[in-house]
Structure formats: structure tokens, C-alpha cells
C-alpha positions as MATLAB code, in Angstrom:
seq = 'XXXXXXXXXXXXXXXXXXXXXXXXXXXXXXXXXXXXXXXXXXXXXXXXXXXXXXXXXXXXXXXXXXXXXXXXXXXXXXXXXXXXXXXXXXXXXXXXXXXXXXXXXXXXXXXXXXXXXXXXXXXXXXXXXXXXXXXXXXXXXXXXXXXXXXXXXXXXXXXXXXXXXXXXXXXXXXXXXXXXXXXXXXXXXXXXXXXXXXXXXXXXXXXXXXXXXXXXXXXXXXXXXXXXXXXXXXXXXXXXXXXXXXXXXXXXXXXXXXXXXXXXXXXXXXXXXXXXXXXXXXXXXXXXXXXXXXXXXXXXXXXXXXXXXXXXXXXXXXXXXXXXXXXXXXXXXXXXXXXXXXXXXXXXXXXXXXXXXXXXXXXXXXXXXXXXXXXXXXXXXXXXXXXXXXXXXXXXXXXXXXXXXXXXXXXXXXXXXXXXXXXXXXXXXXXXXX';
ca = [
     299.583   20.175  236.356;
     299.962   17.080  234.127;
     300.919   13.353  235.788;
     302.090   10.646  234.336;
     300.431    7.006  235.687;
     302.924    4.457  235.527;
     302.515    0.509  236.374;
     306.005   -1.319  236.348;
     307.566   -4.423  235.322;
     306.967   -4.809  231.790;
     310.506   -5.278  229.452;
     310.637   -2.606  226.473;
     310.483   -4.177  223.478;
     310.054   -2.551  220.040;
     311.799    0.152  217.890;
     311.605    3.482  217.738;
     312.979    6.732  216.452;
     315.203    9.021  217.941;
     313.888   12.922  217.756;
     315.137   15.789  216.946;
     318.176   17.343  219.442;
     316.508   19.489  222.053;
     320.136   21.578  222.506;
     320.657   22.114  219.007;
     317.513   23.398  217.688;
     316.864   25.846  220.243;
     320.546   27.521  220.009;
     319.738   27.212  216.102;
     315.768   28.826  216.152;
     317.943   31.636  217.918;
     320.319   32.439  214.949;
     317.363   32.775  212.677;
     317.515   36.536  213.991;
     321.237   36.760  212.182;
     319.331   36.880  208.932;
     316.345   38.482  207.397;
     315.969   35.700  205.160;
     313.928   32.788  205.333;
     315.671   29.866  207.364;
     314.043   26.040  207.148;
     314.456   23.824  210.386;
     314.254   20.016  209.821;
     313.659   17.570  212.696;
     312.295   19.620  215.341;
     310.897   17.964  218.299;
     307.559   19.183  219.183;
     308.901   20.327  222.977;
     307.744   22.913  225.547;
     311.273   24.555  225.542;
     310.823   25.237  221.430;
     307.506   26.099  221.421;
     308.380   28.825  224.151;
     311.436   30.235  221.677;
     309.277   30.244  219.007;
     306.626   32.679  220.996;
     309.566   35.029  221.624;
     310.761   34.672  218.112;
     307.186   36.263  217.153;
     307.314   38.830  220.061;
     310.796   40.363  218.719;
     308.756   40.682  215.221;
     309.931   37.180  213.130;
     307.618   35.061  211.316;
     307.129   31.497  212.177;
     305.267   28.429  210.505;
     305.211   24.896  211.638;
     304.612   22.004  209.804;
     305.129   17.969  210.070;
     307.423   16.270  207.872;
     305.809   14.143  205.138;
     306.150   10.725  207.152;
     304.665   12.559  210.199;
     307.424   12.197  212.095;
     308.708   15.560  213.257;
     308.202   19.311  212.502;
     309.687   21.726  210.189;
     309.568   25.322  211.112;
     310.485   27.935  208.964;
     311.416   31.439  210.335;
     311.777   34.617  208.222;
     313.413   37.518  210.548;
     312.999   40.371  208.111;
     310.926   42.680  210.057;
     312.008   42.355  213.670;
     310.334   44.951  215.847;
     312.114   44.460  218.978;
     315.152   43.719  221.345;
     313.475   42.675  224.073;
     312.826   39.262  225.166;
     309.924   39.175  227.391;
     310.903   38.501  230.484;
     307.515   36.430  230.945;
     309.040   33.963  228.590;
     312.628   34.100  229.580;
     311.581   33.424  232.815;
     310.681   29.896  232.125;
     313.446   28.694  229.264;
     317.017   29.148  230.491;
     318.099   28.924  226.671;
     316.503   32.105  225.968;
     319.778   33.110  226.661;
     321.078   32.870  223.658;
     319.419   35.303  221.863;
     321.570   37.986  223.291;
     324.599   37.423  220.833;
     322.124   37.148  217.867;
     320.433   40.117  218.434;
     323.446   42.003  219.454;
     325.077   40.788  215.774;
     321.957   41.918  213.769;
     320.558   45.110  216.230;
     323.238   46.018  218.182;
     321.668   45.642  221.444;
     319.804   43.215  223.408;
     317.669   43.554  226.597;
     317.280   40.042  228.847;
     315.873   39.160  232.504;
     318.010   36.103  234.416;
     316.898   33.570  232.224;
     314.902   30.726  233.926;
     314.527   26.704  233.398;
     315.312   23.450  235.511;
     316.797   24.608  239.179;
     320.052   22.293  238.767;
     322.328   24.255  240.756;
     323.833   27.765  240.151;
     324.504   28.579  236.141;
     326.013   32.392  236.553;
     325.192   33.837  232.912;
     328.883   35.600  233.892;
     330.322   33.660  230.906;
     327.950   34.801  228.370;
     328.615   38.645  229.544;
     332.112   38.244  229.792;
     332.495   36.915  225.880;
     330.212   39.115  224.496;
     332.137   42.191  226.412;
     335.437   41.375  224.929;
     333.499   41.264  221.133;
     332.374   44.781  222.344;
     329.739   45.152  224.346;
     328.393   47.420  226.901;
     326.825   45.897  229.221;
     323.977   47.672  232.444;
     322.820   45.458  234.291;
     320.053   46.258  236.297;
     318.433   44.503  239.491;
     315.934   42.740  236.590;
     317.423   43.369  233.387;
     320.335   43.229  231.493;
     321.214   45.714  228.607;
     323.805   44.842  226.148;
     324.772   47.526  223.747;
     327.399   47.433  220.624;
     326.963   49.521  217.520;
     329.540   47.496  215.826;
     331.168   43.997  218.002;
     334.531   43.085  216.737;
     336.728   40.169  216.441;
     339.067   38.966  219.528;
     340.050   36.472  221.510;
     337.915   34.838  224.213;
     339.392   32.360  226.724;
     336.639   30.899  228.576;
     337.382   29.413  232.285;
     335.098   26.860  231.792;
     333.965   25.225  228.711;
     330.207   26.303  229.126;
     327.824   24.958  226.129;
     325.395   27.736  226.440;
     328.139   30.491  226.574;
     330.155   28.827  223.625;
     327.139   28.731  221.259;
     325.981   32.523  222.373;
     329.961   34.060  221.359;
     329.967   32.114  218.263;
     326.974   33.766  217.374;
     327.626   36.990  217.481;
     331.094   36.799  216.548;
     330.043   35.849  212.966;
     328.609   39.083  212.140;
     331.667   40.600  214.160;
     334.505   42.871  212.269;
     337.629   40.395  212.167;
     338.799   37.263  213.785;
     337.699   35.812  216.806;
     339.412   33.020  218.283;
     337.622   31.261  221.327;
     339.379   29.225  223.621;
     338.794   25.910  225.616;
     335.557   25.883  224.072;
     332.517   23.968  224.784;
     333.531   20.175  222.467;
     329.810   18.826  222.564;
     328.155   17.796  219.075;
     325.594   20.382  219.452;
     328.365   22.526  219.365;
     329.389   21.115  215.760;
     325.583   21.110  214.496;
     325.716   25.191  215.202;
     328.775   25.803  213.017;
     327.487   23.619  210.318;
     324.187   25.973  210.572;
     325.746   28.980  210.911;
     328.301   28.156  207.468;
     325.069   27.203  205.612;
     323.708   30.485  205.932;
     327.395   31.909  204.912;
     328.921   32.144  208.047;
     332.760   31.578  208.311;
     333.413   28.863  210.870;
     335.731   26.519  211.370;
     337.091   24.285  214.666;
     334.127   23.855  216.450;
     334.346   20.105  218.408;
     338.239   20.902  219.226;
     339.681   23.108  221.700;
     339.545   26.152  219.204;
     336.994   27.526  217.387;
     338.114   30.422  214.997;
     335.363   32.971  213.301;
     335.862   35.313  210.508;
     333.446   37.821  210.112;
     330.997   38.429  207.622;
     328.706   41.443  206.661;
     325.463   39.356  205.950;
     324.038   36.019  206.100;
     321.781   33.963  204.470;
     319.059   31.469  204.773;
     319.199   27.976  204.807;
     317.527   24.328  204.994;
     319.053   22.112  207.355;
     318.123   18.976  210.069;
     319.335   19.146  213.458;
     321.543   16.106  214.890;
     319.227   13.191  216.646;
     318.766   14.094  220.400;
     321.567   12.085  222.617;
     320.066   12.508  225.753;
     316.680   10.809  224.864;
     318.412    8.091  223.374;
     320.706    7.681  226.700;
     317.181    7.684  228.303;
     315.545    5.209  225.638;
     319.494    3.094  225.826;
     318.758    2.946  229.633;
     315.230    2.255  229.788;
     315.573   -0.738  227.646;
     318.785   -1.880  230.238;
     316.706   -1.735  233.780;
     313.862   -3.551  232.198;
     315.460   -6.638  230.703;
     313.868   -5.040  227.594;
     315.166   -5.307  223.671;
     314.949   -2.266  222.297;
     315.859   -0.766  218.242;
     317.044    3.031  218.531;
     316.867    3.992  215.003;
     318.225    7.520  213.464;
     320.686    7.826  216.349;
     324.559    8.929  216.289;
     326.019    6.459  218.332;
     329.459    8.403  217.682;
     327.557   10.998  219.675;
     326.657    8.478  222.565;
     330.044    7.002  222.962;
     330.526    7.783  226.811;
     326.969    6.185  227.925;
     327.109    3.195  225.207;
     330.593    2.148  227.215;
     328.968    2.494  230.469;
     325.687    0.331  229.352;
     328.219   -2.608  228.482;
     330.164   -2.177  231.882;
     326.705   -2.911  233.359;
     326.000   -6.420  231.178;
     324.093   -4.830  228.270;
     324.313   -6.378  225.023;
     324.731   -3.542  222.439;
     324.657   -3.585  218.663;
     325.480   -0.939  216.268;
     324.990   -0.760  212.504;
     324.927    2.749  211.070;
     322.795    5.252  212.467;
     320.683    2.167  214.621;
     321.288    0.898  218.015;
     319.926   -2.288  219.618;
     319.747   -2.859  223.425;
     319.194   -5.869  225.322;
     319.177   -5.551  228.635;
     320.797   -8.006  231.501;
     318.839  -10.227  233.913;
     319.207   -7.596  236.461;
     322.334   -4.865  235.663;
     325.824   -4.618  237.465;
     327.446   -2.262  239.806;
     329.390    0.771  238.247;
     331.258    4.229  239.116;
     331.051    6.855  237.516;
     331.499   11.270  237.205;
     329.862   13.501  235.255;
     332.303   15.818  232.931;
     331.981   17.902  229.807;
     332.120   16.227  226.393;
     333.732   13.428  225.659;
     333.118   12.849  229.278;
     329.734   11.306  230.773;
     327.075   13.767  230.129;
     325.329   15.194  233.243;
     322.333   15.155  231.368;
     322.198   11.039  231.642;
     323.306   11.429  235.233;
     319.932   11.262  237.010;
     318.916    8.123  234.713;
     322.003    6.852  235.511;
     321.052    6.888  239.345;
     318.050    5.182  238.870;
     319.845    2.164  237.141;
     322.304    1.831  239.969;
     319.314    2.277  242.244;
     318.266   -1.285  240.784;
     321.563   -2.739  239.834;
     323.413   -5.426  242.007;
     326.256   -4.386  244.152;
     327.038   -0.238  245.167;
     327.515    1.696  242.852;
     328.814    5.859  243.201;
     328.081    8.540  240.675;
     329.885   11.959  240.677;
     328.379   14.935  239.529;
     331.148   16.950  238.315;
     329.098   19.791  235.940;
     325.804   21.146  238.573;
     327.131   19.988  241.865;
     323.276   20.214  243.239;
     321.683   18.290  240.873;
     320.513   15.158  242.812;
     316.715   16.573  243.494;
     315.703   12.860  242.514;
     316.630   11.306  245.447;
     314.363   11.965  247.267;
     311.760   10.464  245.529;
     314.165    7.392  244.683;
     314.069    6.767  248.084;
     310.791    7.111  248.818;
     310.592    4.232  245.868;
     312.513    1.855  248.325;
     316.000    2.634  246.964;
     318.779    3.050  249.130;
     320.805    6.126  247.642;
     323.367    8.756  250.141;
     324.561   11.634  249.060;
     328.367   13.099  250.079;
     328.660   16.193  248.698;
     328.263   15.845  245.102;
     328.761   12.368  244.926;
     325.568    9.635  245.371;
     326.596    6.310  246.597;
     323.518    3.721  245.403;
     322.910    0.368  246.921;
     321.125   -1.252  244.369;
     317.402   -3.023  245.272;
     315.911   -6.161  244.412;
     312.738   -4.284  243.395;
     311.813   -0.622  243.818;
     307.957    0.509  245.346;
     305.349    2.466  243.230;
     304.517    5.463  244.850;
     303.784    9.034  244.521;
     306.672   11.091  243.106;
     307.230   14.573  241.464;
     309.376   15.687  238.562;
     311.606   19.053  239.957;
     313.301   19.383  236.676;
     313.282   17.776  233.273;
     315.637   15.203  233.508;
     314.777   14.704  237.183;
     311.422   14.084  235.827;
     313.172   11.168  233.603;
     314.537    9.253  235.838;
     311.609    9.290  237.912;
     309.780    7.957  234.835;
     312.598    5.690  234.454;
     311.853    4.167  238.025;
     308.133    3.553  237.843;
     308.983    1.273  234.608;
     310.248   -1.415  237.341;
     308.855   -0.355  240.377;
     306.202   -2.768  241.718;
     302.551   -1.593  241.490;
     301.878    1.928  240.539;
     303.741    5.034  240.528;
     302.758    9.011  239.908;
     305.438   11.310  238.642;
     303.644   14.723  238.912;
     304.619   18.179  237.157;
     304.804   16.543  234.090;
     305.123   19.925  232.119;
     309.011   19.560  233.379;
     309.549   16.174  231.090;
     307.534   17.995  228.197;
     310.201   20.256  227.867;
     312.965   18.133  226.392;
     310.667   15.017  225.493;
     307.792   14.632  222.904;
     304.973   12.699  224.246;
     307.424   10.317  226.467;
     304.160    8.285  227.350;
     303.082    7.597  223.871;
     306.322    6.659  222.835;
     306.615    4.839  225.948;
     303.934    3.261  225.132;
     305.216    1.985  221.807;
     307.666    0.034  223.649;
     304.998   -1.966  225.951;
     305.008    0.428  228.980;
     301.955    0.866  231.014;
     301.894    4.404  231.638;
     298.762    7.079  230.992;
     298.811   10.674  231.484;
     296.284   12.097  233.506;
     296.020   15.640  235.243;
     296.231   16.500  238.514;
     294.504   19.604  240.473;
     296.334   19.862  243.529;
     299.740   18.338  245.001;
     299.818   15.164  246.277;
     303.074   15.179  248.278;
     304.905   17.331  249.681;
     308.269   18.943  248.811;
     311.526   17.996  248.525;
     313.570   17.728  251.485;
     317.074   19.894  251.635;
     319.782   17.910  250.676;
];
């Protein structure tokens, strides 16, 4: 298992460039299996999570190549789905990417049926897949499911309407997949809103798809009988740049965030001010200066436009540092505070009441031994040793590589002190219940 080595108290200064969206490529690489022609993926983040949906992409049968972009910057993968061999996803690679997931309504559009495992990932509190299953029954699916595996089955889905109870992301982008290769009209109700959202229906119309609503409360789909390819970019990724945006804030740092949509980033740019960051926008770039030492705040988590949960762990960490109490809600995945923990074992001062933290910020947090339980756990542990005193280990690295391309080299860009080194055995022990 991979560690990062981290030595706080350096300020971020610097520029860099925003990646790649980590929750729109991967719901994208899965509706390359709508097609059997070629599809061409700008801006792709070189990630655990899409390296492990491009392995099953091969193991159904697709073809895959990878390339950089011309300034080096990102990748560009290229799928062709014209010979696929399988409905299957392996269950060995399910097991570890949660967004696997959405390859059910894909292959159920193109095949007609689609055999999963419980999908896997970060351990965030429970995600039923009951959403998914319920939308892509009422398109027309049979569905067996087993004590491991889960057979969906529909010679022919067709258009209806789907009211989900909650707007889920993952269930959202997995209906409005299949629906486009559905007969008729489906209408989907109190949908997920977030901009990832909007990125899929701009993919899915460039390969001849027929949808239109997606960021409102509707999304309507008219069938079609075939799809095309494409060449398109993915969105920059929102959640690193919250993490780069709040980074720069702890440290006192001055940081550039170029090729970012600060429409997208609305909800954490608002809260960065409340805490005395100085923020500047011009087009696609953001620049952060951080305050002295950051204020108290409150906040809860919600679905888009609301405060992402995504930023909510990084979020703690700031208030773990900031002057005065502050109390963050977590209204999305009411158990996901496994960094606390560790926080506290940093010197912060952090109790939990349900699903709501209350933080009583620190003059200075401790280095110390730490381990990343989930990816953006793993962040704001990173997050922490940049102004902890001394030195600080965040272990199971391969968490943070799912969602961030080499966080320490691009760390490093900024002035950071922090190395990544491998470790053979664990060095503390785990968690404790909450």
C-alpha cells in the first residue's frame, strides 16, 4: 500500500490546472457501449476509478486506446464497442468501483440484458442500488436478483415516466442511458441537477441521442434506434478544485486554478469568502488567497445547487483549523465522517452528533500517522498534514488515486513538501466506531 509523506506549514503558491471531471467521464466511458462506433474522450484524468472501467470495457469485448493530449496534459481515450462479447461485468472489477454501476442501463439499451455484483467503492454509508433497479424496471426490465448477482433482462425497454424519491446522481445518469435507445418518451422526475448531469446529455446528443432538460427538475428522452460516435471533453473536475480552492485557504497560500467552471463551484466559492478568502474570477480561472488564519462557519451538505458532500470532509479539516466553532451537516451519506478520527488524533478537537460534526478550530494541528478510509477521506487527511506541525503519513494512498492524478506531484507544484513512499504493513490501527 502506497503513503503519502507530508511535512506542513508551507503556503501554496503557484498555478495549476484543473483535470478532467472524475463523475463525468466514468458515467460517459460507460455509454460508449450505446454505440458500435468509435467514440473520442477528451480530458480524461489518468485515475484508478477510469483505468478500472476501462479494464471492464475490454472484458465485455470494446476496444480501448489511450493517449496524452498534445500539451501533455491529460489523456484521450478512444473506445470502439463494435464487437462486444459479453454482458457481464466481472464482479472482480465491480467489486472495487461503485460506478460500475452504470453500465447496466447501457448494456441493457444495446444487449438487452445486463449481469452485475453489488458494486463496490469508498464505504460512505449505505447507497441501496434500489433506485437504479427501480428506473430501469419501469423502462422494462426484468430483474433476478440473486444472493451475488443481479440479472436485468429487456428485449425491447420502452419509454415512461420515472419519479425518483431521491434525486440520486448515479441512478439519474444510469435511466437516462438506457432510456435513449428506449421505444418512446421517457420523462424522469426530480432528477439528479448536478453539472455532470448536463455533461452526459450533451454526450449522449452528440452521438444522436434526443435529450433535453437535464440540470432542471425534468429531464425528457425521446428514443432513438441507433447512435453514433463522437469527440467530446468532459467538464473540469469540481471537487479537486474545491480541494485545490481549500488547500490554498488553510495555508495562507495564493493559488491560480486555471480551466475551472466556477459557475460549477458556486456553493463552495460562497463558503471560502464567508471564511475571509479573497477570491477572484475571470473566465474559466480562479485565484485564492487565503486569510491569516480562516473564520468560523456552518454549514449542510445537500444535492446540487446545495454544498456538495464531496467537499464535506475538506471542509472539516478547515474548520478543524479555523478560529471560533464551527458545525457541518452531512445531509447526503449520513456516515461519512471516517476522518475524524484521524483529525483528532492530529490535535483537532471535532464531536460528532449524529450526522452533524461540531469543530473547535486549533491553533496548529500535530503530524502524525493517519490513514485514508475512502477517497475523499483520504483528501482531507492530505489536506491536514499541509499545516500540521512536523510530519504526517496518510496511508492507503490507492484510495486518493482514485479521483486524483498524482495529488503529490501536483502538490508539489504548489510548494508542498510531500513524497510518496510505500508502505508494507499498517502502521496504526483502525478506525474507531463512531
Amino acid at each position: 500500500m502506497g503513503k503519502f509523506i507530508i511535512r506542513g506549514g508551507r503556503q501554496l503558491e503557484g498555478d495549476i490546472s484543473i483535470n478532467g471531471a472524475k463523475n463525468s467521464v466514468l458515467p460517459v466511458l460507460a455509454a460508449t457501449v450505446l454505440t458500435d462506433k468509435e467514440c473520442v474522450i477528451h480530458n480524461v484524468p489518468e485515475i484508478t476509478d477510469v483505468r478500472i472501467m476501462i479494464e471492464i470495457l475490454v472484458r465485455l469485448g470494446a476496444k480501448v486506446w489511450i493517449e496524452r493530449e498534445p500539451d501533455g496534459s491529460q489523456n484521450i481515450i478512444t473506445v470502439k464497442a463494435d464487437a462486444l462479447k459479453t454482458a457481464a461485468v466481472p464482479e472482480s472489477l465491480m467489486s472495487q468501483m461503485r460506478s460500475s454501476i452504470f453500465l447496466m442501463g447501457p448494456l441493457l439499451g444495446r444487449l438487452g440484458v445486463a449481469k452485475i455484483s453489488q458494486p463496490g467503492g469508498c464505504s460512505i454509508g449505505p447507497r441501496p442500488i434500489n433506485l437504479h433497479l427501480d428506473g430501469l424496471s419501469a423502462l422494462g426490465m426484468d430483474c433476478e436478483t440473486g444472493a451475488t448477482e443481479i440479472v436485468g433482462r429487456a428485449p425491447k425497454l420502452r419509454g415512461n415516466e420515472v419519479r425518483l424519491a431521491f434525486p440520486s446522481v448515479g441512478a439519474t445518469e444510469n435511466i437516462m442511458m438506457a432510456a435513449v435507445l428506449a421505444e418512446g418518451e421517457t420523462t424522469l422526475k426530480n432528477p439528479a441537477r448536478e453539472p455532470e448531469i448536463v455533461d452526459l446529455q450533451g454526450f449522449l446528443n452528440a452521438m444522436g441521442a434526443n435529450v433535453k432538460g437535464a440540470g432542471t427538475d425534468e429531464i425528457r428522452i425521446e428514443g432513438v434506434t441507433r447512435l453514433h460516435g463522437y469527440e467530446e471533453a468532459v467538464i473540469p473536475d469540481r471537487i479537486e478544485a474545491g480541494t485545490f480552492m481549500a488547500a490554498a485557504t488553510m495555508t495562507g497560500g495564493d493559488v491560480t486554478l486555471k480551466k475551472v467552471r466556477p459557475d460549477h463551484l458556486e456553493a463552495v466559492i460562497s463558503k471560502l469568502k464567508q471564511v475571509g478568502a479573497a477570491i477572484d474570477i475571470s473566465g474559466s480561472t480562479v485565484r485564492v488567497r487565503g486569510p491569516i488564519r480562516p473564520g468560523s462557519f456552518t454549514l449542510v451538505t445537500g444535492a446540487y445547487p446545495g454544498f456538495p458532500t464531496d467537499m464535506q470532509p475538506q471542509m472539516v479539516t478547515l474548520a478543524a483549523v479555523a478560529e471560533g466553532v464551527s458545525t457541518v451537516e452531512e445531509g447526503v451519506f449520513k456516515n461519512r465522517f471516517a476522518h475524524v478520527d484521524d483529525l483528532n488524533r492530529l490535535g483537532a478537537d471535532i464531536k460528532l452528533e449524529g450526522s452533524r460534526a461540531v469543530v473547535r478550530g486549533a491553533n496548529r494541528l500535530q503530524g502524525g500517522i493517519t490513514e485514508a478510509r475512502d477517497l475523499r477521506n483520504g483528501a482531507a487527511l492530505v489536506l491536514a498534514g499541509l499545516v500540521a506541525d512536523g510530519e504526517t503519513t496518510v496511508q492507503s494512498t490507492e484510495h486518493i488515486d482514485r479521483g486524483y492524478e498524482r495529488l503529490e506531484l501536483r502538490l508539489r507544484s504548489l510548494g508542498a513538501d510531500v513524497k510518496r513512499a510505500w508502505a508494507t504493513n499498517r502502521e496504526i490501527p483502525k478506525a474507531q466506531n463512531q
